[in-house]
C-alpha positions in Angstrom: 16.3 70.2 33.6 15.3 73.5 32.4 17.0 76.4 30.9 20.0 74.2 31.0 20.3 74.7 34.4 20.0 71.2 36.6 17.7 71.3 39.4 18.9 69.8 42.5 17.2 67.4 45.1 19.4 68.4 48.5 17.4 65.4 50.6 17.8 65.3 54.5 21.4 63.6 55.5 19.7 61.9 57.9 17.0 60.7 56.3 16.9 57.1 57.1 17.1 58.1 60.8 14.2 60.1 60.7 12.3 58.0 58.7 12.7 55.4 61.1 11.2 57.6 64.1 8.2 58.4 61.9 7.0 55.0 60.5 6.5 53.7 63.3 3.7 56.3 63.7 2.6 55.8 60.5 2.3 51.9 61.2 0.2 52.2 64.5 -1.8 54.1 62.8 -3.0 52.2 59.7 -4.3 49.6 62.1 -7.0 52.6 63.5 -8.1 54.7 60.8 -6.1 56.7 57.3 -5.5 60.0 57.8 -8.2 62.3 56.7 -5.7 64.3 55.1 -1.9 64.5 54.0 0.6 67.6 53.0 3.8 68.2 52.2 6.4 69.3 49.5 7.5 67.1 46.3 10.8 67.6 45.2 11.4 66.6 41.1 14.8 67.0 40.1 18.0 65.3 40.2 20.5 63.6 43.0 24.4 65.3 42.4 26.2 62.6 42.6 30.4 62.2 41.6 31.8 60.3 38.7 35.3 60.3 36.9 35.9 60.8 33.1 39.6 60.0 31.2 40.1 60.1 27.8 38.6 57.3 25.4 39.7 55.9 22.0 38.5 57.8 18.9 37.6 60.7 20.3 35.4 59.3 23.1 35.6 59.1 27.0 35.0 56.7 29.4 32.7 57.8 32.9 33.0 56.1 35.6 30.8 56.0 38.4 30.9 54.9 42.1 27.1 56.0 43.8 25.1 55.8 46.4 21.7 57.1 46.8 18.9 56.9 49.0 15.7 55.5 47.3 12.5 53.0 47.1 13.9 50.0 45.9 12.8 48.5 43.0 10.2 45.6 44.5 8.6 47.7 46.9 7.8 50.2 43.9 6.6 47.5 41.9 3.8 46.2 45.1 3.2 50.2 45.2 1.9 50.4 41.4 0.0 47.2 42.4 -2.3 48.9 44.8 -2.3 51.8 42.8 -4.0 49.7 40.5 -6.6 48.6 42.6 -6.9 52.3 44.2 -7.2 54.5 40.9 -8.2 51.8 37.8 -5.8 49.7 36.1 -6.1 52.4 33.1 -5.5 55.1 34.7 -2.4 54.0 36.3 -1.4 52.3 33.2 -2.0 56.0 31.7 0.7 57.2 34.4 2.9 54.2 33.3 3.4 55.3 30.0 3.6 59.1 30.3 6.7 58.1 32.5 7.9 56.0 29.8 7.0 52.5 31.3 6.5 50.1 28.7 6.3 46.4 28.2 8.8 44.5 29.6 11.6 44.3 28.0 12.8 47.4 28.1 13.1 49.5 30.0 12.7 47.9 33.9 9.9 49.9 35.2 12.0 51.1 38.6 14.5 52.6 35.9 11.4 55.4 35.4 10.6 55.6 39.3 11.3 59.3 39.3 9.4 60.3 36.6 6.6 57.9 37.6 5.9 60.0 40.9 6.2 62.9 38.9 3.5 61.9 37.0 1.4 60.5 39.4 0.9 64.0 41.3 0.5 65.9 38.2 -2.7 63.7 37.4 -3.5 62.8 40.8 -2.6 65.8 43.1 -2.2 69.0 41.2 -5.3 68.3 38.3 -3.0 68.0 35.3 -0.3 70.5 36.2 3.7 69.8 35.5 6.0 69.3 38.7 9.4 68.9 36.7 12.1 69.9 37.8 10.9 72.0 41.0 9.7 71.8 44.6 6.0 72.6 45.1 3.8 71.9 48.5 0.8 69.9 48.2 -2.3 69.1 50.1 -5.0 66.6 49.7 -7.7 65.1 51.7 -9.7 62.9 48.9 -10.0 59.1 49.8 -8.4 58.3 46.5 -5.6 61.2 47.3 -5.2 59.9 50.7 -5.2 56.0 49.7 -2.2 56.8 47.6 0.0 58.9 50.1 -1.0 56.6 52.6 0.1 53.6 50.9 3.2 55.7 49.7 4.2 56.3 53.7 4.9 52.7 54.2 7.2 52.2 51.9 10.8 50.7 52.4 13.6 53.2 51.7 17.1 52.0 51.3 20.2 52.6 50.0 21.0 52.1 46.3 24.4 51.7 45.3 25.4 52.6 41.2 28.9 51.7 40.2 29.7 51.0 36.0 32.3 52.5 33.2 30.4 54.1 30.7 31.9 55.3 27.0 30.3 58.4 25.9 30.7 59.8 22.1 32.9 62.5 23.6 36.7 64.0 24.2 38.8 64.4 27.0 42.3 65.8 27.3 42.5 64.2 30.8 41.4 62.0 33.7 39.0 64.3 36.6 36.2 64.0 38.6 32.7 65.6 37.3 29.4 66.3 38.3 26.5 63.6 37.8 23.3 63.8 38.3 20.6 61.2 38.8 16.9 61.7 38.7 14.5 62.0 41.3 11.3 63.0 42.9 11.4 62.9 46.8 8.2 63.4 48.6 8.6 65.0 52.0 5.6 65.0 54.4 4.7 67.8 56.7 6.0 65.4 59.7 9.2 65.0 58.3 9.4 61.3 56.5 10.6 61.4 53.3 9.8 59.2 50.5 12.5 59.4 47.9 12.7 57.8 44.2 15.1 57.5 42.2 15.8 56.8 38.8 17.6 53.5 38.6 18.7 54.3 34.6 18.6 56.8 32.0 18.7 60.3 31.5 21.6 60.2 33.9 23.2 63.1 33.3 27.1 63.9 33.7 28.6 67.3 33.8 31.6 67.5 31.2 31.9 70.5 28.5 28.5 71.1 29.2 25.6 68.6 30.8 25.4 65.6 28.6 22.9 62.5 28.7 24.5 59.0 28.9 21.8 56.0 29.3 22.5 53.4 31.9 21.5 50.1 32.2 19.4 49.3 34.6 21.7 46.2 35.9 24.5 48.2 36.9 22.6 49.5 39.9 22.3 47.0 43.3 20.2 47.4 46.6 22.1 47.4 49.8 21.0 46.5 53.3 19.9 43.0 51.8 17.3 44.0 49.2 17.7 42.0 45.7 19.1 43.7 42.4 16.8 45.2 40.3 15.7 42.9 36.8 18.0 43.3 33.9 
């Protein structure tokens, strides 16, 4: 977020059914040969989402969410840091670990910081140091490390994440009403149209009342659909 304006991910409504005409190209083709080179646009910013706010005791409010988003789930992103590891040094992706605020375990869950994780990953890896927050910016790369990375990041499993909780916030409200929230995320899209998205499972949520205000959410009120298992506590 910059300016205190929020920067919003608009991803592809059907963006499952896309992704399932692509992989299937993507997977025939890891048995011949990576691509010499990959392209596309990274999206960092946040997923607008709903949530509902009614007044609290002592002067706070309660938020409520009911969410859905499309992202990597959390085991698949934990296998992807794996082979990261084993592409680019365990230090350097350990570097990327903590500039995304991944830490020893516990806290927080390291799919809590999958946004910001990506994020960092292509300002080290792809764009030589330079900061992708909060925007949309095109890339191209056709190192074997570069190409290793996006390669493994194309066969990925995306899913749908479900987010539903009451929160109380150190906050007023007059009245019950629906606001804005916003999750984090960095969504890469590839020039052939499959999109890798990742989403924040918890913190820096951000909800839209009197002005945009940070609420921190624990990583187990978030659950995978279409059968994956729940994220660690």
């Amino acid at each position: 977020m910059t300016g205190g304006h929020v920067y919003i991910v608009k991803l592809n409504p059907d963006l499952l059914e896309v992704n399932a005409r692509v992989a299937p190209r993507t997977q025939a083709a890891a048995f011949k040969r990576p691509v010499v080179s990959a392209s596309g646009t990274l999206h960092n910013g946040y997923n607008e989402a709903t949530a509902q706010i009614a007044p609290g005791a002592s002067g706070t409010v309660t938020v409520s969410f009911e969410i859905v988003v499309v992202s990597v789930p959390s085991t698949p992103f934990e296998l992807y840091r794996k082979r990261l590891q084993l592409v680019l040094g365990s230090g350097t992706e350990l570097h990327i670990a903590k500039a995304a605020g991944i830490g020893p375990m516990p806290p927080p869950a390291p799919a809590s910081q999958m946004a910001g994780y990506v994020d960092q990953l292509f300002s080290q890896v792809v764009f030589s140091g330079a900061a992708v927050t909060d925007q949309s910016r095109a890339f191209s790369c056709a190192s074997p490390e570069c190409t290793k990375i996006l390669w493994a990041m194309r066969t990925l499993e995306v899913t749908k994440v479900s987010f539903s909780g009451t929160l109380t916030a150190s906050s007023a409200s007059p009245e019950t009403a629906d606001v804005a929230a916003y999750i984090p995320i960095t969504a890469v899209e590839f020039s052939d149209g499959l999109t890798i998205p990742f989403a924040g499972y918890s913190g820096n949520v951000l909800v839209d009342y009197g002005g945009v205000k940070q609420l921190d959410v624990p990583s187990h009120f978030w659950s995978e659909l279409a059968g994956a298992d729940a994220p660690p506590a």
